[in-house]
C-alpha positions in Angstrom: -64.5 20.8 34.4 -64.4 21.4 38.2 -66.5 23.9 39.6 -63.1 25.0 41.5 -62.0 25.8 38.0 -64.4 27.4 37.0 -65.3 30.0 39.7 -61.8 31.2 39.0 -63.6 32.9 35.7 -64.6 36.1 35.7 -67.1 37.7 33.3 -65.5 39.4 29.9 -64.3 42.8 29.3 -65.9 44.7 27.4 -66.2 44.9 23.4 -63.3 42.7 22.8 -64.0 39.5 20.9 -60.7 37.8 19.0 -57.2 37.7 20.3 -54.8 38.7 16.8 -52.5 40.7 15.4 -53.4 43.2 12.7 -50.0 44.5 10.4 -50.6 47.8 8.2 -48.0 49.3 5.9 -48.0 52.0 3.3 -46.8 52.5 -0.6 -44.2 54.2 -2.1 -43.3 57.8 0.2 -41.3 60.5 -0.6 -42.3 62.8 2.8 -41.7 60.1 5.2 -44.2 57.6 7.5 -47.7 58.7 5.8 -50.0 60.6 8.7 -53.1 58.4 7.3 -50.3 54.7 8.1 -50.8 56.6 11.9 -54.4 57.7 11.4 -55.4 54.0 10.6 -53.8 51.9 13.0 -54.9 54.1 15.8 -58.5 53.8 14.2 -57.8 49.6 14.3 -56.6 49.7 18.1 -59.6 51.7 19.4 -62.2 49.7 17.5 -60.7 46.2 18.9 -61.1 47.8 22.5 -57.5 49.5 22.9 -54.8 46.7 21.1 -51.5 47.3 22.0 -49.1 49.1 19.3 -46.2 48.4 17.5 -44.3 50.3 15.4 -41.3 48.2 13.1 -39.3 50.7 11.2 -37.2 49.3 8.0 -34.8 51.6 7.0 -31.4 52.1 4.6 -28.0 50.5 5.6 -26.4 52.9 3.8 -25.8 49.9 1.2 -28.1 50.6 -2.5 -30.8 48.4 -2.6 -30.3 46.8 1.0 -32.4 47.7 3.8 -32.5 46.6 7.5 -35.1 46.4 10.7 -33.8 49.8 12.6 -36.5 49.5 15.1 -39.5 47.5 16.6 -41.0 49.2 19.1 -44.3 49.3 21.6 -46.2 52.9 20.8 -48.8 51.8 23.5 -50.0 48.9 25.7 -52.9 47.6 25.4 -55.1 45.6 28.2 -54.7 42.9 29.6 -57.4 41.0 29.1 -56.5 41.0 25.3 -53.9 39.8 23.4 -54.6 41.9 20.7 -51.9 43.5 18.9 -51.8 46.0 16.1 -48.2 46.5 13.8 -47.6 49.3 11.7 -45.1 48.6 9.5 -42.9 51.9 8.4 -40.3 51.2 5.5 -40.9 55.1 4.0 -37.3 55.8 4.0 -36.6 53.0 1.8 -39.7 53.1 -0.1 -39.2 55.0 -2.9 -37.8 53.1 -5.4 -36.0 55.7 -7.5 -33.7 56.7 -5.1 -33.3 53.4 -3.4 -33.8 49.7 -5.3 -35.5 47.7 -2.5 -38.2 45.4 -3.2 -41.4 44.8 -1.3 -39.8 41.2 -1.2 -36.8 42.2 0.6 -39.1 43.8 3.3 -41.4 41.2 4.0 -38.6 39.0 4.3 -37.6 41.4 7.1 -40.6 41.8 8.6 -41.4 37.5 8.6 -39.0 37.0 11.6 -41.0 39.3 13.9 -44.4 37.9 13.3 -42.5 33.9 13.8 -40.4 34.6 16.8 -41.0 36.1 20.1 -39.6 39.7 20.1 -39.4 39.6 24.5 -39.6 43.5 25.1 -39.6 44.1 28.3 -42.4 44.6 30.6 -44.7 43.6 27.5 -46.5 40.3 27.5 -47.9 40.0 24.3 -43.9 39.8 22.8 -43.0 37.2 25.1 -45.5 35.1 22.0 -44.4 35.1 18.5 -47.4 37.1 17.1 -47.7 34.1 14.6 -49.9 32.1 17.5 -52.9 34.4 16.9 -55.0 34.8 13.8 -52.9 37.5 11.5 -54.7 40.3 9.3 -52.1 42.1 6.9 -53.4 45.2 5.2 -51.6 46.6 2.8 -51.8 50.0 0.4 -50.3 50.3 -3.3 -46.7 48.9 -3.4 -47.7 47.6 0.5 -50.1 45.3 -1.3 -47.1 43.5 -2.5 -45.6 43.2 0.2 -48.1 42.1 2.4 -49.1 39.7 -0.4 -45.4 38.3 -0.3 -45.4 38.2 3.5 -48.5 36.0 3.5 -46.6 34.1 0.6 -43.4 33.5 2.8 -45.7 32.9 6.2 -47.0 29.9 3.9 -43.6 28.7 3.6 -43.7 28.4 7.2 -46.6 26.7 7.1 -48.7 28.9 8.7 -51.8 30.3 7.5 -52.9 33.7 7.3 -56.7 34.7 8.5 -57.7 38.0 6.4 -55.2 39.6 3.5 -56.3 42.9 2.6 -55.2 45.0 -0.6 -56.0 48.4 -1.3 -55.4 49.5 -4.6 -52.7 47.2 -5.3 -49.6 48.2 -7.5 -46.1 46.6 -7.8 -43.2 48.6 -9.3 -40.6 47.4 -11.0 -39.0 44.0 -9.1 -41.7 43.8 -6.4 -43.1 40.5 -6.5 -47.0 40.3 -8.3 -49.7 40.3 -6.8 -50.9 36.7 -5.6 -52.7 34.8 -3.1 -51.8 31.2 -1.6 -53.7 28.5 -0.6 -53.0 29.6 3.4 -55.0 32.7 2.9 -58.5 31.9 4.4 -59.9 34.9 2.9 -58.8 38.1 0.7 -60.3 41.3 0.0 -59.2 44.0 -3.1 -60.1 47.3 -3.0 -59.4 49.6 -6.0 -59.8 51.8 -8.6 -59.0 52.2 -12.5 -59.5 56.2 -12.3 -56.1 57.4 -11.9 -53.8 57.6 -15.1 -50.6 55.9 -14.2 -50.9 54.4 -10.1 -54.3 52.5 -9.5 -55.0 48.6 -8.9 -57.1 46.1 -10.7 -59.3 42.8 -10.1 -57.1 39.9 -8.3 -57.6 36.5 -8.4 -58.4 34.7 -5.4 -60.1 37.8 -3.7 -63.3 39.5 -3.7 -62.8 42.5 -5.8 -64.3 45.2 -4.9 -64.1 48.2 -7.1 -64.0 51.7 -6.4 -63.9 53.6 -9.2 -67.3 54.8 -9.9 -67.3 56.7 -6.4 -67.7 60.4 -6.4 -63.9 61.9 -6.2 -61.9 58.2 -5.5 -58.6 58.1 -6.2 -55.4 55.8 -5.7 -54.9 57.4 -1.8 -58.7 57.7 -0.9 -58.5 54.0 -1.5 -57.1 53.4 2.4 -59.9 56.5 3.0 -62.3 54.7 2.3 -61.3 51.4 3.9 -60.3 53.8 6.9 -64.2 54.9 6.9 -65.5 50.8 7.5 -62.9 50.5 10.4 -64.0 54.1 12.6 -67.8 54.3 11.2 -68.5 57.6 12.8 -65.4 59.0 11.2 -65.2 62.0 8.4 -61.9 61.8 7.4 -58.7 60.8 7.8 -55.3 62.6 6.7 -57.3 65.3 5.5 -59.3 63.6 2.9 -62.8 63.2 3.1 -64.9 60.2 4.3 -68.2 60.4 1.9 -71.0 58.3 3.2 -72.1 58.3 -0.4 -69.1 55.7 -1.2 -71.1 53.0 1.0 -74.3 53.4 -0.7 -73.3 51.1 -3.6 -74.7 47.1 -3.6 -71.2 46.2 -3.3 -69.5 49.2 -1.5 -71.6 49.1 1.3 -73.4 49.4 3.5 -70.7 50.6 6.1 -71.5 49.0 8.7 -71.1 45.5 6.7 -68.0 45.8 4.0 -64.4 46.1 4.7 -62.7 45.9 8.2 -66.3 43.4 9.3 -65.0 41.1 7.4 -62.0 40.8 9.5 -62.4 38.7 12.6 -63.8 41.4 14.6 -66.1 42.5 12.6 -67.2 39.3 12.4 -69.8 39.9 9.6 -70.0 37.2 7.2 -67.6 36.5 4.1 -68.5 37.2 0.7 -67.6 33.2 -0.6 -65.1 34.3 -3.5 -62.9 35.6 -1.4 -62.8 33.0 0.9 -60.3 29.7 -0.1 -62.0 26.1 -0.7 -59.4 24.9 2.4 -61.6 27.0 4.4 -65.2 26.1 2.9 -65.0 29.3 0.2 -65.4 28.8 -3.4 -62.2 30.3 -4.7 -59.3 27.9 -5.6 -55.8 29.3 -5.0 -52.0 28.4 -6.0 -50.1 26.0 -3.4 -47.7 27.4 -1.6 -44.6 25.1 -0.5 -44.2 24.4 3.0 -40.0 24.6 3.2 -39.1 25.3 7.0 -37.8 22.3 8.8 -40.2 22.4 11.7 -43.4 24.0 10.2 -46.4 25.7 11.9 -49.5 23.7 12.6 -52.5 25.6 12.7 -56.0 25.6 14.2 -59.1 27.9 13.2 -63.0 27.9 11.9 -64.2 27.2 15.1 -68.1 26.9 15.2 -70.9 25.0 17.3 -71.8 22.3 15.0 -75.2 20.5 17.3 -76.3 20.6 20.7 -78.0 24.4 21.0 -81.5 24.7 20.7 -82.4 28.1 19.2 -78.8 29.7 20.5 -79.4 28.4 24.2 -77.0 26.2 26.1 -78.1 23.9 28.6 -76.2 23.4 32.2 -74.2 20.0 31.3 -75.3 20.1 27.8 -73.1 18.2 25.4 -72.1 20.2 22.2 -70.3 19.5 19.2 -67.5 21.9 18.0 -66.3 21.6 14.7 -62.6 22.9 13.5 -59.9 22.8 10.5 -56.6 21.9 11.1 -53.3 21.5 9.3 -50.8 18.8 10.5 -48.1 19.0 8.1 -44.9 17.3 9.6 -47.6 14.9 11.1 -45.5 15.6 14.7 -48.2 14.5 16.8 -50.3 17.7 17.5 -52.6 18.1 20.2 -56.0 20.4 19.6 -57.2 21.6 22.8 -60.5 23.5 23.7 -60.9 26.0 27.0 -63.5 28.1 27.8 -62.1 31.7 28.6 -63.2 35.0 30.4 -61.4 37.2 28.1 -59.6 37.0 24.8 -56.2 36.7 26.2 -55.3 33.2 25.7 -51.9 33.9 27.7 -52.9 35.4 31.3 -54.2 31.6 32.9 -57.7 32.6 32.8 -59.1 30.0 31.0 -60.2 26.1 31.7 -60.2 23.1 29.6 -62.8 21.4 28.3 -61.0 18.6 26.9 -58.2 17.7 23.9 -57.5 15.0 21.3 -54.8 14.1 19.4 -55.2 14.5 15.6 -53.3 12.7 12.6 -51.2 14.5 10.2 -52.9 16.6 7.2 -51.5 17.0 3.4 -49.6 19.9 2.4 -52.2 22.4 1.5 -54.9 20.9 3.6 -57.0 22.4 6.1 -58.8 19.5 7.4 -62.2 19.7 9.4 -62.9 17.6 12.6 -66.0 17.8 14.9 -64.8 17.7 19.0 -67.6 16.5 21.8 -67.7 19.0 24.7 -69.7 19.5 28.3 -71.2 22.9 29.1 -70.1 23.5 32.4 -72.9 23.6 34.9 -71.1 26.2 37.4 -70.3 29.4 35.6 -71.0 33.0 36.8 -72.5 35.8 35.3 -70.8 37.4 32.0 -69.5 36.8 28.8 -67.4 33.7 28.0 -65.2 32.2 24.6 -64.8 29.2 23.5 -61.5 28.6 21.5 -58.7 26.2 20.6 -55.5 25.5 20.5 -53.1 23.3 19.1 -49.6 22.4 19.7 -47.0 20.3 18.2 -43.6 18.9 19.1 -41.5 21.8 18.8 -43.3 24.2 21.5 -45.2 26.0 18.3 -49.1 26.5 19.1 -51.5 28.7 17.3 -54.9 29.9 18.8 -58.4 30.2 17.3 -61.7 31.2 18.8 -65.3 30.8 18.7 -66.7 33.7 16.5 -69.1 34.7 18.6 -69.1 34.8 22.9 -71.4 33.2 24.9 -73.7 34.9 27.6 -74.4 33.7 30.3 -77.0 35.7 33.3 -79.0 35.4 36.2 -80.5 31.8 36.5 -77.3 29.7 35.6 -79.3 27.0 34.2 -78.4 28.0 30.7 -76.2 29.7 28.6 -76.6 32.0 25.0 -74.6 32.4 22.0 -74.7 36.0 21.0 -75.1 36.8 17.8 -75.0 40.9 18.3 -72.5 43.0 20.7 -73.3 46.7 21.0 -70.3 48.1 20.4 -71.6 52.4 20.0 -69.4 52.9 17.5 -71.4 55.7 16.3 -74.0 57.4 19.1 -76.4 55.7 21.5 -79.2 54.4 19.0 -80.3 51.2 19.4 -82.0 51.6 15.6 -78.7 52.4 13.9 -76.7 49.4 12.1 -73.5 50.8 12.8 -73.7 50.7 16.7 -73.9 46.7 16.4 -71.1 44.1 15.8 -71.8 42.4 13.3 -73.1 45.1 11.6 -76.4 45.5 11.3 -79.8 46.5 13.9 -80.5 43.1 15.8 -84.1 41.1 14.4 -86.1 39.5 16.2 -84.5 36.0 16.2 -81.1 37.9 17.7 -79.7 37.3 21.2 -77.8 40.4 21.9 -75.2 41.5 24.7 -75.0 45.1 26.2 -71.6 45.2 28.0 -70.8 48.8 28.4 -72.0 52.0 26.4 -75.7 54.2 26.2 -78.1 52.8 24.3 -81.5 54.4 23.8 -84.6 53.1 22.0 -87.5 55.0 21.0 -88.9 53.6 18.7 -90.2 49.2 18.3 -87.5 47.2 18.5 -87.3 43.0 19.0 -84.6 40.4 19.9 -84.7 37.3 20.7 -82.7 38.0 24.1 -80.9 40.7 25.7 -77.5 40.2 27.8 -76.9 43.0 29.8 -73.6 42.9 31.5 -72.7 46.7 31.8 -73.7 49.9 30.6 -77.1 51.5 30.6 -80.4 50.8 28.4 -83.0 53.4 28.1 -86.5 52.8 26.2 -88.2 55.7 25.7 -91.8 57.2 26.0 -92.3 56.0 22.0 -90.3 52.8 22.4 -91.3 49.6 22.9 -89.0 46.6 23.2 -90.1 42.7 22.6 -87.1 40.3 24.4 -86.0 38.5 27.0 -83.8 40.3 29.6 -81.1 39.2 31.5 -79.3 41.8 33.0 -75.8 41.2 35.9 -73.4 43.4 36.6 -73.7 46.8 36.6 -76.1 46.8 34.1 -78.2 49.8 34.5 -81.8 49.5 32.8 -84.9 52.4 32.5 -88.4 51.7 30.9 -90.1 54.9 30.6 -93.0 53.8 29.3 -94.7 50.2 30.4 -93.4 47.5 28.5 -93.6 43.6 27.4 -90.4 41.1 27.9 -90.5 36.8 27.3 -88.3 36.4 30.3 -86.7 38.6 33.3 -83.5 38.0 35.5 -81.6 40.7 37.0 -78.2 39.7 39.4 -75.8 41.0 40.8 -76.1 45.1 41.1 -78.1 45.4 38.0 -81.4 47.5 38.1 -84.5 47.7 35.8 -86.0 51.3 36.5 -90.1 51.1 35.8 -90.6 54.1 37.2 -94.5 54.7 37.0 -95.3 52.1 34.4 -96.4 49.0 33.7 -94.5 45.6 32.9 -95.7 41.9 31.9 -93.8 38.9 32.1 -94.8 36.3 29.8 -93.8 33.1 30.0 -94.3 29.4 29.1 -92.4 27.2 31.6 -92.5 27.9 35.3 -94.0 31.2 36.6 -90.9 33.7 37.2 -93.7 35.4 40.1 -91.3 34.4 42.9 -88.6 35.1 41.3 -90.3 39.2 40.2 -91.3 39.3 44.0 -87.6 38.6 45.1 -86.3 41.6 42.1 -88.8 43.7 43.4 -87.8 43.4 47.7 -84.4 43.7 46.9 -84.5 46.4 45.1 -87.6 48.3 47.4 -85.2 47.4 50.5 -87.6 48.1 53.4 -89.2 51.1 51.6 -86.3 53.0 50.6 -85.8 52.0 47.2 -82.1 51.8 47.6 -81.0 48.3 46.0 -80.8 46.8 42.6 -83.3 44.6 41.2 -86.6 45.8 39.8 -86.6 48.7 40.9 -89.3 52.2 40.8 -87.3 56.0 40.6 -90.9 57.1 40.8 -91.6 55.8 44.4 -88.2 56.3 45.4 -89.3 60.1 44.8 -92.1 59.8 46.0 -92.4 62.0 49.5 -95.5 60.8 50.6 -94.3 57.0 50.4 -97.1 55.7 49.6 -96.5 54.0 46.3 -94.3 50.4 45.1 -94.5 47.8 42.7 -96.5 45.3 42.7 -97.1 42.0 40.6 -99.4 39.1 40.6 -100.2 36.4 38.1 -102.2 37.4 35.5 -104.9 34.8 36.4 -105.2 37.3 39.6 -106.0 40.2 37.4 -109.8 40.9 37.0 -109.2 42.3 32.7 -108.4 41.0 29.1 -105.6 44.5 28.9 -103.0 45.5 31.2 -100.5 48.6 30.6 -102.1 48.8 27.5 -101.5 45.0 25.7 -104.1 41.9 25.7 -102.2 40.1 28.0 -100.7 36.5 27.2 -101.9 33.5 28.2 -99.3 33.0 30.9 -97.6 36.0 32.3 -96.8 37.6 35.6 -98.0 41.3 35.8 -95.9 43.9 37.4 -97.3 47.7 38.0 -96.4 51.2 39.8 -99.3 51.5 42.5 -100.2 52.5 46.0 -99.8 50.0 48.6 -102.6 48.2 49.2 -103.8 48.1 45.5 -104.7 44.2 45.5 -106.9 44.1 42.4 -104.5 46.7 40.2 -107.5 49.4 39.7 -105.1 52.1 40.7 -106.4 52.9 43.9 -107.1 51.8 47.1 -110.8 50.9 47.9 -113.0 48.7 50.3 -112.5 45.8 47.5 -108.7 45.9 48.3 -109.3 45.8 52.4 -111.5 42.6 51.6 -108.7 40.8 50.1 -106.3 41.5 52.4 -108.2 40.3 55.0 -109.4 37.5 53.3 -105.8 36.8 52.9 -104.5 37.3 56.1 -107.7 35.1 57.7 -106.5 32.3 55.1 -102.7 32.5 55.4 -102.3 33.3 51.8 -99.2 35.2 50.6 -99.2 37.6 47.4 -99.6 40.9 46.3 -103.5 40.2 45.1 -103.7 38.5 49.0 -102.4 41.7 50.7 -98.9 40.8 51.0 -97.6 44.5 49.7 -94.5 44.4 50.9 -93.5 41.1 49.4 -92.2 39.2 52.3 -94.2 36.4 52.4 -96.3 37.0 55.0 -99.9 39.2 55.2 -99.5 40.6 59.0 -99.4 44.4 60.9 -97.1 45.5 58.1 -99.0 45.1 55.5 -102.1 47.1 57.2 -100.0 50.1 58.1 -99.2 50.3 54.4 -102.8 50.1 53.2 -104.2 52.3 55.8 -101.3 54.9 55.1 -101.7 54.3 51.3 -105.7 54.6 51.4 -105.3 57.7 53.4 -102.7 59.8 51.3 -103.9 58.5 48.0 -104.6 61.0 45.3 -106.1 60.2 41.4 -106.2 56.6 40.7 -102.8 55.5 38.9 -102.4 54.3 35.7 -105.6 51.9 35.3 -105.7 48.8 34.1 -109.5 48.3 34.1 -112.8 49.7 34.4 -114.8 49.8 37.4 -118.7 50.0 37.2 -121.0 50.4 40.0 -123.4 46.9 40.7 -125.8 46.8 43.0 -124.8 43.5 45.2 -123.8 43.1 47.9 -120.4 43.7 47.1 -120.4 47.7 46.4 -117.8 47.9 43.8 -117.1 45.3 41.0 -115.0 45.0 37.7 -116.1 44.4 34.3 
């Protein structure tokens, strides 16, 4: 890939992850379009970032038993950095089956034609694309679980597969067709219960069954309430009924943060196996369903990084191994393709190839697995970055599939990070609480996590293995303590108020790390980052004003009498076994909130601190520990003005590191 190309790429919006389209429909109504069908699919759109809407309405034609499409319409636009589209599917008015004989077959033979085609509504880009190209998540309640189970039937016809089926308390009346799933579902979920007398569901084979019944007041419509409560985690309720957080508490109805909508690409928390098909490395064996259209879809998905990383970090011009499934049918000659992309909009031309092969056709019911060589690109800026795939056949069909989880890249370009953890917020500003994190889940110590917009704040210990910051604002506490490596671009907006630890530090672009009076180390185990910490720390202190990002101090900046910054050294410089209260690592660069002229870190400004800088200006040395306080390279007139002003103004020695003892030599102060 060019570098031309990819300078064009810009870093990722916010909290998005998977271009798809997610359809939701209802049961059998007797008051029209159910307020919860409303409830749920606004609850979908704000937890994918703000998907655009649809509404398709199925209606009467004034015929018994025959029903019609009377309207397919955009509620709201989504943005358009996403191709992410949400569908709810309204067929009340021909839903009850008393009044009017129509089949949850009939309507998802209606509906088919608007997830395969390109609807084209005006001044909306994600229609000018059958919805069929992106991964598809049908949710259905009650007699909807027929229909969306028949929908992903006749979608197999049309050879395309179907990510993530989803049945809530299942139950088929009368001619609706039962209740099964195909060999082009890649996974399926049941939810029900057994508690009501006439209308509840049952196990299903070919899904993981998840039942409901034992839950305190669950009934056939708090079904969809509780699935309601794993897509909005800080909700209550929804049409009225009552989210109880006791109903997630259960080995297999919770937690949360974990079950139901995160297993849907979003979510992106791990599959339970029997719900996931053998065509797509599950262990559940499913029915074949006959591919009959003419000109059939192909289809790409299961994209993954199969070699190359080394602990979740990519190399500048590293070569990695992708592995994919495919299905061929018509064996037409498909192409699979693989771009990197700033956003999950596969459609807007932000994106740049990283190569394509031609694969051979599959077997009807296959979904085949290949492995693809790429190059990571050695010229990308700051921000969040997908890798997906796409493949295209003869006929001008293509389907799109992406790499579960983005990839970070911040501040020295020399490598990249696959992110295992986005802090989505979707329940207050805790770093400590599961439900804040996609995947669900607080981050461990072996997890490289991105910040791209949102609060977070952390008062207690926390660990990863690395932290993205791209946006947003991160705030650790007087009781918190946090153990990663930070990378922070953007906007990102960082605070330690209280002195800290981190494996690795790069801040770029206008992003600021706020030490205010405290402490930091630097460890590291490669080349020292000092140059890199003096360069943070100038930027940031911009000729005494404290005005620019970088590594920055709100404590000196409010200072009046100016006569305090941040200094750092190398650890070898620092006359102690403790700094900012840790032993300090074998290698590390040590950072602290102290009056100019503090060479030796002791917190104030004595004769041993006018001897090094004298020493160091005699020697043309360069350094904080050498007299260079205002990190510009040099040890000159500057630098004396600020120790003299410094020594003169000082008041009660700040934050010491080590303990000074009086020795009588000829030195009249030393450190033990």
């Amino acid at each position: 890939m060019s570098s031309e190309i990819v300078h064009t790429i810009e870093s990722l919006e916010a909290r998005r992850l998977l271009a798809g389209v997610t359809l939701i429909t209802h049961g059998l109504q007797t008051g029209g379009r159910p307020a919860w069908l409303d409830q749920m699919t606004d609850a979908v759109a704000a937890r994918l970032g703000g998907a655009s809407v649809y509404r398709l309405v199925v209606g009467p034609t004034g015929t018994s038993g025959v029903a019609q499409v009377s309207s397919f319409t955009r509620i709201s636009a989504g943005l358009s950095t996403s191709a992410e589209s949400v569908i709810e599917l309204d067929w009340s008015s021909v839903s009850n089956f008393l009044s009017n004989p129509v089949y949850t077959g009939q309507v998802a033979s209606l509906v088919l034609p608007y997830l395969t085609t390109a609807q084209s509504l005006a001044g909306d880009p994600n229609t000018q694309h059958a919805f069929a190209e992106v991964p598809i998540h049908l949710i259905g309640h009650s007699r909807g679980a027929s229909l969306v189970s028949d929908l992903a039937r006749q979608l197999g016809t049309q050879g395309a597969w179907v990510d993530d089926l989803t049945l809530l308390d299942a139950y088929p009346v009368g001619s609706d067709p039962a209740v099964s799933i195909g060999d082009n579902v890649a996974f399926a979920d049941n939810f029900y219960e057994t508690g009501d007398f006439i209308v509840h569901g049952s196990t299903i084979t070919g899904t993981h069954n998840v039942n409901l019944t034992s839950l305190s007041g669950m009934s056939h419509s708090n079904v969809h309430t509780y699935y309601h409560g794993t897509i909005d985690r800080a909700a209550t309720s929804a049409d009225g009924l009552t989210i109880n957080n006791s109903w997630y508490s259960g080995a297999t109805t919770g937690p949360r943060y974990s079950v139901g909508f995160d297993w849907s690409d979003f979510g992106a928390t791990p599959r339970p196996t029997d719900g996931v098909g053998t065509n797509f490395g599950g262990g559940t064996s499913r029915a074949g369903v006959n591919v009959t259209a003419p000109q059939p879809w192909s289809n790409v998905g299961d994209v993954r990084i199969a070699g190359g990383t080394t602990n979740g970090r990519i190399a500048a011009g590293e070569s990695l191994t992708l592995s994919y499934r495919y299905a061929d049918v018509n064996g037409d000659g498909d192409t699979v393709g693989f771009f990197i992309d700033n956003d999950t909009n596969p459609y807007n031309g932000s994106t740049a190839s990283l190569g394509s092969e031609a694969v051979p056709a599959t077997s009807a019911g296959a979904a085949t697995s290949r492995n693809f060589g790429i190059t990571w690109p050695t010229s990308l800026g700051n921000g969040l970055y997908h890798l997906f795939a796409k493949i295209s056949d003869s006929i001008g069909h293509a389907r799109y599939a992406m790499l579960s989880t983005p990839i970070s890249v911040s501040g020295a370009a020399d490598a990249a990070r696959v992110i295992a953890k986005r802090w989505t917020g979707n329940v207050d500003a805790n770093w400590s609480n599961p439900s804040n994190w996609t995947p669900g889940g607080t981050p461990s110590a072996a997890s490289r996590v991105s910040v791209d917009s949102g609060s977070i704040n952390v008062s207690s210990s926390v660990a990863a293995l690395s932290i993205d910051a791209h946006g947003g604002s991160l705030v650790v506490g007087s009781t918190g303590a946090i153990d990663a490596s930070l990378f922070a671009d953007g906007n990102a907006s960082i605070a330690f108020n209280s002195s800290q630890q981190l494996d690795d530090l790069s801040l770029d672009d206008a992003a600021t790390l706020d030490l205010g009076a405290n402490g930091l180390i630097v460890a590291y185990t490669g080349a020292s980052p000092l140059s890199s910490v003096e360069g943070f720390i100038r930027t940031a202190r911009n000729g005494g004003a404290w005005t620019g990002a970088g590594l920055t101090s709100s404590a000196a900046r409010n200072n009046v009498a100016g006569n305090t910054t941040l200094g750092a050294m190398e650890s070898t410089d620092y006359p102690g076994s403790t700094f900012a209260g840790r032993t300090i690592p074998a290698r590390a660069v040590l950072i602290k909130y102290t009056y100019y002229g503090d060479a030796n870190f002791d917190g104030r400004v004595t004769f041993d601190d006018y001897v090094r800088i004298d020493t160091g200006f005699n020697a043309g040395r360069t350094g904080w520990s050498n007299g260079d306080f205002n990190l510009d390279g040099a040890v000159n007139f500057d630098d004396y003005v600020l120790i003299d002003v410094a020594f003169n103004t000082q008041g009660a020695a700040l934050g010491r590191g080590t303990r000074v003892v009086r020795r009588p030599t000829a030195e009249p102060w030393a450190f033990a």
